[in-house]
C-alpha positions as CSV (number, residue, x, y, z in Angstrom):
1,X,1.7,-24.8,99.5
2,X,1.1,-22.5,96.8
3,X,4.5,-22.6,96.0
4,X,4.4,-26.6,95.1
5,X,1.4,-26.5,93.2
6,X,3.3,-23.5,91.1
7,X,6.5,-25.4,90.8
8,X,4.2,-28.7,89.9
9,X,2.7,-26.3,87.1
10,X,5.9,-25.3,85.4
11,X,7.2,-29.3,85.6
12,X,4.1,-30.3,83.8
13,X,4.6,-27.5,81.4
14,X,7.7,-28.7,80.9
15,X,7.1,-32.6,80.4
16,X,4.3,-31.4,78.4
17,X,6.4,-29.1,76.0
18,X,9.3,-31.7,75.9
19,X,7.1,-34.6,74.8
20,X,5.6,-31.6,72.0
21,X,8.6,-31.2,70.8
22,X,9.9,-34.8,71.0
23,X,6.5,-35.8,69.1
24,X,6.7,-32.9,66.5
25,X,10.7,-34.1,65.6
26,X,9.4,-37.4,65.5
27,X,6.8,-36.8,62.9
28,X,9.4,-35.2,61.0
29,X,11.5,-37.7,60.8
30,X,8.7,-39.7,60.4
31,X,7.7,-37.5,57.1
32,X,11.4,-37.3,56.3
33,X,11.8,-41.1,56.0
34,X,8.2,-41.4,54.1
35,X,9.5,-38.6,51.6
36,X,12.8,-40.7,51.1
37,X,10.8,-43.9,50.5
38,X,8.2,-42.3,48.0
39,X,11.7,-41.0,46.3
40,X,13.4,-44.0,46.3
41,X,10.3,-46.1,44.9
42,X,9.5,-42.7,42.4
43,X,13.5,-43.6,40.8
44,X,12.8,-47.5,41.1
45,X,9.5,-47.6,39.3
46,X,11.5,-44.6,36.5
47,X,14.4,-46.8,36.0
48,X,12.1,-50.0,35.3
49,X,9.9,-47.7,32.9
50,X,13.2,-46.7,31.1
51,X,14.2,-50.3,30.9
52,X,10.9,-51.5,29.5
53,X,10.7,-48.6,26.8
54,X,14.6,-49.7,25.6
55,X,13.2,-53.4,25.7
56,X,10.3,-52.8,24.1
57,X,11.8,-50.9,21.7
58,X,14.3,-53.2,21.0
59,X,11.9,-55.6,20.5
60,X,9.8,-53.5,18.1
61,X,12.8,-52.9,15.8
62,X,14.0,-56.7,16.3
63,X,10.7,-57.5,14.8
64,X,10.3,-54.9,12.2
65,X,13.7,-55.6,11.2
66,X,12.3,-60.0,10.7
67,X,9.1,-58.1,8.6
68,X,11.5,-56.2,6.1
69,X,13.5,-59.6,5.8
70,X,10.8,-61.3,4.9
71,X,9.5,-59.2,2.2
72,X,13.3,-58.7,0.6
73,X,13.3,-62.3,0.5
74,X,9.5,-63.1,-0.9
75,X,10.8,-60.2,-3.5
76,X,13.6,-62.2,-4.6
77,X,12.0,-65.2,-4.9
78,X,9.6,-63.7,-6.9
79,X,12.3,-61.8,-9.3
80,X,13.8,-65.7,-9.6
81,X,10.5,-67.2,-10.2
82,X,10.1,-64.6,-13.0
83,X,13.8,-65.4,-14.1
84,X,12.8,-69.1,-14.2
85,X,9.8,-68.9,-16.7
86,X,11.6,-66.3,-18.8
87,X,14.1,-69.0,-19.4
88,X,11.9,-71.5,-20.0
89,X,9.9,-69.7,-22.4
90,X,13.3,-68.9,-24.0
91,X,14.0,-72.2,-24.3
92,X,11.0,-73.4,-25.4
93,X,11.2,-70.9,-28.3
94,X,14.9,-72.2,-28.8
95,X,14.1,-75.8,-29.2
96,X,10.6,-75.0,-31.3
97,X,13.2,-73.1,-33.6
98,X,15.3,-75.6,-33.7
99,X,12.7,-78.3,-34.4
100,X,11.4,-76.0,-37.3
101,X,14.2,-75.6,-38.8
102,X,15.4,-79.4,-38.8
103,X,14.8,-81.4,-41.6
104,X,11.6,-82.8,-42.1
105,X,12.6,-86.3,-41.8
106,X,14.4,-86.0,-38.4
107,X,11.1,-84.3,-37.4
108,X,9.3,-87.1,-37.9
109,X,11.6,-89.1,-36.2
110,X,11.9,-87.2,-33.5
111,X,7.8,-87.6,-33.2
112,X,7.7,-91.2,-33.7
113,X,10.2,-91.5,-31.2
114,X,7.7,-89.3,-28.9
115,X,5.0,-91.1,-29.6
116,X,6.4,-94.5,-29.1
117,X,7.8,-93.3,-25.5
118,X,4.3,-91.9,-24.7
119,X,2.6,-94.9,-25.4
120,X,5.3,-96.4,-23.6
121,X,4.7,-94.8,-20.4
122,X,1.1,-94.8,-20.5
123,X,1.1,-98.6,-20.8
């Protein structure tokens, strides 16, 4: 009799150690799969932050690049809106010359003729 209960002893041993070390592998697979998981979602979430700094700056230059266009172009409209009353003034000095130095008779034409045209056009 003592025999059986001995022999049941060392079977439950047995079972017992087996489903230890059947548990213990199992949690290490367990940990194993977590650990490729957490890597696999650790490369994901890098790759998308890589992707979102070349976006964004991509974007940053895109718009800096808009920025400097715009100011090259409000400078040369500037530089031409310069150009503009430069040559007007120059002209205006030209034909002022020009009117000086006519006789005086065409002078007085010439402001007879404005004067008829302004009252002209405010009539």
């Amino acid at each position: 009799w003592e025999r059986g209960v001995w022999c049941l002893t060392i079977l439950q041993s047995h079972s017992r150690r087996k489903n230890a070390v059947t548990l213990v592998n199992q949690l290490r697979q367990q940990r194993r799969r977590e650990a490729e998981v957490r890597h696999a979602m650790d490369s994901r979430n890098a790759a998308f932050r890589r992707e979102r700094k070349l976006y964004q700056r991509q974007l940053e230059e895109f718009y800096r690049q808009m920025r400097d266009d715009q100011d090259t172009k409000k400078q040369n409209e500037a530089k031409i809106l310069q150009d503009k009353i430069r040559l007007r003034t120059l002209q205006r000095r030209l034909k002022n010359e020009e009117i000086k130095s006519q006789e005086p008779d065409k002078v007085l034409e010439e402001n007879l003729a404005t004067d008829n045209w302004k009252r002209d056009w405010l009539a």
